[in-house]
VMD Tcl script that draws the C-alpha trace (Angstrom):
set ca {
  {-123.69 -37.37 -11.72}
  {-124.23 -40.66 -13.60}
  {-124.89 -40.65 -17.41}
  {-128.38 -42.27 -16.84}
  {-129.23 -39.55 -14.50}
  {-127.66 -37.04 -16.92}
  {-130.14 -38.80 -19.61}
  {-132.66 -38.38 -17.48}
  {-132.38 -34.61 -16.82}
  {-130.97 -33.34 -20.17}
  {-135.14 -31.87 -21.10}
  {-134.86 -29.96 -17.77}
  {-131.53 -28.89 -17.95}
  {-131.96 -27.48 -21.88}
  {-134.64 -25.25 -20.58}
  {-133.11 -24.40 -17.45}
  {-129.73 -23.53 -19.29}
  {-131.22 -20.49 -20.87}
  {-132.43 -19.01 -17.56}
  {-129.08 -19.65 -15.72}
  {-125.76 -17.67 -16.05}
  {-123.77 -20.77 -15.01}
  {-123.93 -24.40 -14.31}
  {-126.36 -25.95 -11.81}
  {-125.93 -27.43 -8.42}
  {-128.45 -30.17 -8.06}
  {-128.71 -32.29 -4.99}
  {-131.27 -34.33 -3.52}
  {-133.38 -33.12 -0.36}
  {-135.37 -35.34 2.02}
  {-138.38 -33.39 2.50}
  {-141.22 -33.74 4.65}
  {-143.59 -33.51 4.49}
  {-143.37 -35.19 1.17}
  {-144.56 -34.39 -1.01}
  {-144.16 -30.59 -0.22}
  {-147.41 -28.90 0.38}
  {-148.97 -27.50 -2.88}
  {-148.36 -24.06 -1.32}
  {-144.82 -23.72 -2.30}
  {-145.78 -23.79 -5.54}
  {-149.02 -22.39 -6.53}
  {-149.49 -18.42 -7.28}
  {-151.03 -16.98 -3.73}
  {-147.01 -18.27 -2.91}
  {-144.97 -14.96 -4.60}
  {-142.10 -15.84 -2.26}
  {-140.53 -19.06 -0.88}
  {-137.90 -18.00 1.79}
  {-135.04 -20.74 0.56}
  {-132.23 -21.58 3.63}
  {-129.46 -23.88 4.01}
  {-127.80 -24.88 6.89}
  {-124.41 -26.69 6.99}
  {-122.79 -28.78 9.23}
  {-119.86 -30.76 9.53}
  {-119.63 -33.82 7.37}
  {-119.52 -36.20 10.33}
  {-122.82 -34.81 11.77}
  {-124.02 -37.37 13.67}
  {-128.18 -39.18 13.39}
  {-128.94 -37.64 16.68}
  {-127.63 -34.32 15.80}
  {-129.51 -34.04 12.67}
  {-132.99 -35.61 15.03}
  {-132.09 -32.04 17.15}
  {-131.97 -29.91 14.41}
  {-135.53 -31.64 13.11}
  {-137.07 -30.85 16.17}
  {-136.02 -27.63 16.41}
  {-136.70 -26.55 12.96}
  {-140.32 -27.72 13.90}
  {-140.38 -25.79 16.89}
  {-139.97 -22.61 14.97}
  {-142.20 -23.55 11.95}
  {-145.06 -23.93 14.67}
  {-143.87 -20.37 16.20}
  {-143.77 -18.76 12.46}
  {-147.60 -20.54 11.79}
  {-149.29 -19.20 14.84}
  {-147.85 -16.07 15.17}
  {-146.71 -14.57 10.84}
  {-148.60 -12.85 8.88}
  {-148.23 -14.07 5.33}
  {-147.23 -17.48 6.39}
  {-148.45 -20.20 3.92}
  {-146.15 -23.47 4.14}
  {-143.23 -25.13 5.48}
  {-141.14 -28.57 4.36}
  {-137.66 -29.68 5.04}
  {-135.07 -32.09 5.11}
  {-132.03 -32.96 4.84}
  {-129.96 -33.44 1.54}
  {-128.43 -36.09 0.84}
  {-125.25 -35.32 -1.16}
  {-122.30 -33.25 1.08}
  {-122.28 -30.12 -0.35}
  {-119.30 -27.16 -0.41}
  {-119.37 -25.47 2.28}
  {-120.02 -21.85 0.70}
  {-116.66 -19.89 0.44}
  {-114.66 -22.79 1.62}
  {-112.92 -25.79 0.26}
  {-114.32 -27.82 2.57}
  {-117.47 -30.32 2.16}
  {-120.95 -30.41 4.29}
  {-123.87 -31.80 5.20}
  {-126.78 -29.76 4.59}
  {-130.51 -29.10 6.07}
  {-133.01 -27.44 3.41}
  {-135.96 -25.68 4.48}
  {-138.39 -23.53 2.53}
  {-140.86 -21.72 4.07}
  {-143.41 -19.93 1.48}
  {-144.92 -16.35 1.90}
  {-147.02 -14.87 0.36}
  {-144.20 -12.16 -0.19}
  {-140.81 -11.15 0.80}
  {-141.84 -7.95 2.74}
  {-144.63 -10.43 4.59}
  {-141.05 -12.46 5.60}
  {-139.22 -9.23 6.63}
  {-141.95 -7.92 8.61}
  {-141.91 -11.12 10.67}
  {-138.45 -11.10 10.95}
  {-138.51 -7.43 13.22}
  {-141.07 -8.85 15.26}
  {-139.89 -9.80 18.89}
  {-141.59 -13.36 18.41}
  {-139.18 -13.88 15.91}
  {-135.94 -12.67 17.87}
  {-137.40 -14.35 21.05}
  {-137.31 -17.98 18.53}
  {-134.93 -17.75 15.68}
  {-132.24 -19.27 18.02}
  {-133.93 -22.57 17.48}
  {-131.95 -22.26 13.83}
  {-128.98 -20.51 15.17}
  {-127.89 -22.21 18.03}
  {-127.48 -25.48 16.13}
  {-124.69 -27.57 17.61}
  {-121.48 -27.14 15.67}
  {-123.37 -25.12 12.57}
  {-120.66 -23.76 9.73}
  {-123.08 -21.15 7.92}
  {-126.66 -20.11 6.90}
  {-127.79 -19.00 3.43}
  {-130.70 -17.71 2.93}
  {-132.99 -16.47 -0.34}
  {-136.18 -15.86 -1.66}
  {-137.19 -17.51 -4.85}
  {-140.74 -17.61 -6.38}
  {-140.85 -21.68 -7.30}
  {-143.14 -23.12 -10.45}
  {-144.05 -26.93 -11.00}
  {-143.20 -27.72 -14.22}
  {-144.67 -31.61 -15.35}
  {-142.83 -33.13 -18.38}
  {-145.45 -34.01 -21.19}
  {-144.38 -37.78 -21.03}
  {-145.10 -39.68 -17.61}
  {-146.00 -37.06 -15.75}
  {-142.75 -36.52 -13.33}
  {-142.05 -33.08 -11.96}
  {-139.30 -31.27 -11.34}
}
mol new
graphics top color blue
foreach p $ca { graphics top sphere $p radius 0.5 }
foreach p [lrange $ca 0 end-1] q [lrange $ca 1 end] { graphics top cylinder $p $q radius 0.2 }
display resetview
């Protein structure tokens, strides 16, 4: 990371020091819709279903357009048919990433998907809807790994120009 971006962060990462137990991993994501829908941040949103996919470094345009589309295809599956649903955005990040438990690097896809709670997201999951679709994710040509959590995200504006983080 550069020392103007450093500069740039060093408000957010004092207060975010005190919550973490060690260092961050910041990357950029792509997101779209962008900006993400209000949704995956306001209160009715208790949990935002966080997942990563990873993929070889070379992952080619048209790969990444096919994992897009299919992403899509299950958002619009989860939408009509999930109780609890509220939101969706993703996109891929633009750093390579470690591939979790490896040495290896990684291009990543980031997609949260808000609910308005984890057991809203589990249900879902045991429904035959979701086993009939969730091969739209896991079926990805040539994917490495999935991790997925549940976080409960905040907007947080800086009092001087207004950016958030």
């Amino acid at each position: 990371m550069s020392v103007a971006c450093l500069r740039a962060y060093k408000p957010f990462f004092e207060g975010l020091g005190t919550l973490l137990s060690g260092p961050p991993a910041l990357y950029h994501a792509h997101f779209d819709p962008h900006p993400p829908p209000a949704a995956l941040t306001d209160s009715s949103s208790l949990a935002t279903e966080t997942i990563t996919l990873y993929f070889p470094p070379s992952y080619s345009s048209e790969d990444q357009k096919e994992v897009e589309t299919n992403v899509q295809k299950l958002i619009d599956v989860i939408a009509k048919h999930a109780d609890g649903y509220k939101a969706s955005v993703g996109g891929w990040v633009e750093e390579e990433l470690p591939l979790p438990g490896e040495s290896e690097k990684a291009k990543a896809y980031v997609g949260l998907i808000a609910w308005v709670s984890v057991e809203a997201h589990l249900r879902f999951r045991e429904t035959q809807v979701f086993k009939d679709n969730i091969h739209f994710l896991r079926g990805a040509k040539d994917l490495k790994t999935v991790r997925m959590v549940h976080v409960s995200f905040k907007e947080v504006k800086s009092g001087s120009g207004g950016a958030s983080w």
